[in-house]
C-alpha positions in Angstrom: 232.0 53.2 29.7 230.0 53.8 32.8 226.9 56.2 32.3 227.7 60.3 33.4 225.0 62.0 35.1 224.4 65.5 36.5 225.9 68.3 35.2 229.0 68.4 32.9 232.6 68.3 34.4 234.6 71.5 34.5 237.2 70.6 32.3 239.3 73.2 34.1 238.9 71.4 37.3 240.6 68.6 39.0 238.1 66.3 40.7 239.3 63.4 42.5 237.3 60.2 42.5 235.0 59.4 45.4 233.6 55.5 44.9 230.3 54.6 46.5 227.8 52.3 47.4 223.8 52.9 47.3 220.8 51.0 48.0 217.2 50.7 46.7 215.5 49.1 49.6 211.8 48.2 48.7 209.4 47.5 51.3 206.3 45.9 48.9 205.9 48.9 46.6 207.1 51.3 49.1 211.6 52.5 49.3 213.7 53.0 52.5 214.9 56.8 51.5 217.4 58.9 53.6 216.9 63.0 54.6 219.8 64.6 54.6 218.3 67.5 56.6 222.0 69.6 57.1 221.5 72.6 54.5 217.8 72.3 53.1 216.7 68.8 52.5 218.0 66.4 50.0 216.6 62.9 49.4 218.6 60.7 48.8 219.4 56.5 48.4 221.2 55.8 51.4 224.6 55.1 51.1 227.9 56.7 50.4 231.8 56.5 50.4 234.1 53.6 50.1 236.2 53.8 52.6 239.8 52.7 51.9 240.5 48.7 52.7 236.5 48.5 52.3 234.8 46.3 49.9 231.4 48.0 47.9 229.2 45.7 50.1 230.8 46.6 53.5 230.4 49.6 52.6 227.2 49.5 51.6 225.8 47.4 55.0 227.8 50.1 57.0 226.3 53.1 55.4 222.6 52.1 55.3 222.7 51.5 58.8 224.4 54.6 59.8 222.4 56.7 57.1 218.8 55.1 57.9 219.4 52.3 61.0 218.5 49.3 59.2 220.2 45.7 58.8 220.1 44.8 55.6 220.1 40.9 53.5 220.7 39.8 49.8 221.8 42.7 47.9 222.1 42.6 44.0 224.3 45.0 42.1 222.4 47.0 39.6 224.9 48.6 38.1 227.1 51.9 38.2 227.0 55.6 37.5 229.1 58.6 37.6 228.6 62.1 38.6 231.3 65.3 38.8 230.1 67.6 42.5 231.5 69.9 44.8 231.6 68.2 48.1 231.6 71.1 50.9 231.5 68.9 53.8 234.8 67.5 52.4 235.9 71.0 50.6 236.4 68.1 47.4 235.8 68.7 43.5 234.5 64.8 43.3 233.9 62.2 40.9 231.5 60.2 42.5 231.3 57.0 41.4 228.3 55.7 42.4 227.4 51.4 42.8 223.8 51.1 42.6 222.4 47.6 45.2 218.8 46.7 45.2 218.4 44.8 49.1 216.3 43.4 51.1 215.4 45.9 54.3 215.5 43.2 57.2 214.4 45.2 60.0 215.3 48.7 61.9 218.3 48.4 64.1 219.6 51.9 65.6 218.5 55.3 64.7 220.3 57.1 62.4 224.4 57.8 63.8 224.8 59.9 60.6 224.4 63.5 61.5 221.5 65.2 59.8 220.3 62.1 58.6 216.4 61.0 58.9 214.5 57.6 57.4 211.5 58.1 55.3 209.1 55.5 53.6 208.0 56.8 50.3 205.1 55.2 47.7 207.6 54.7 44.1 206.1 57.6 42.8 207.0 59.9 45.2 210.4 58.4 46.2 211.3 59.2 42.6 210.1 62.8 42.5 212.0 63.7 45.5 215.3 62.1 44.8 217.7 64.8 44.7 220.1 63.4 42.1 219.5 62.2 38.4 221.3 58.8 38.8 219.4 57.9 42.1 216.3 58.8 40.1 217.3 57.0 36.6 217.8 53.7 38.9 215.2 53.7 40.9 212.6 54.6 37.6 214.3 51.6 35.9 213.5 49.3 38.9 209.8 50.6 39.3 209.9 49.8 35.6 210.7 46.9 35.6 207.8 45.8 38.2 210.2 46.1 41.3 212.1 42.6 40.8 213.8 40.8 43.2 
């Protein structure tokens, strides 16, 4: 059974699933983090949605370079999570289920073409504090733990 995180679901709710791919991208002991700067700011792992057709690691390469500009190599699955939101940009109830990737960032391509979107380079420490979502922070805490492997 893959791991819940976040808050509980509404059991009187309907939420549809939302699959995804995210990336921890360590620079030495530094992380690649997005802004999502739309409504307040949210830090985030950049990624996002499986579009249909789309396989997790297309999906992954497209949305780390649309969310934070960069190409990049070798990504390793890390393993999954699952989390119940509202999604107002979408007007969804969604189960996101969330693909976690540790890559290799190769080198800034474009800026960001995802709207409200802007690339930050955080120490561990704080790239864990300001994650704004419990399975982005349980992932990247287990990597940092685990002396940032590759």
């Amino acid at each position: 059974m893959m791991r819940r995180v976040g808050a509980v679901p509404d059991r009187r709710q309907i939420y549809m699933p939302r699959p995804g791919a995210y990336a921890i991208l360590p620079i030495k002991r530094r992380f690649l983090v997005t802004a999502e700067i739309a409504d307040g700011i949210d830090i985030q792992l950049p990624g996002g949605g499986i579009d249909p057709g789309e396989s997790p690691l297309q999906a992954l390469y497209r949305e780390v370079r649309e969310e934070i500009g960069w190409s990049i190599a070798r990504p390793r699955r890390l393993g999954a999570f699952r989390r119940f939101v509202f999604m107002p940009e979408y007007d969804l109830w969604a189960e996101k289920i969330c693909h976690v990737y540790v890559a290799h960032p190769v080198r800034q391509i474009q800026e960001p073409s995802e709207r409200f979107h802007e690339t930050l380079v955080l120490d561990a420490d704080d790239a864990v504090a300001a994650l704004g979502n419990d399975g982005d922070r349980l992932f990247l805490e287990r990597y940092v733990a685990a002396g940032c492997p590759r």
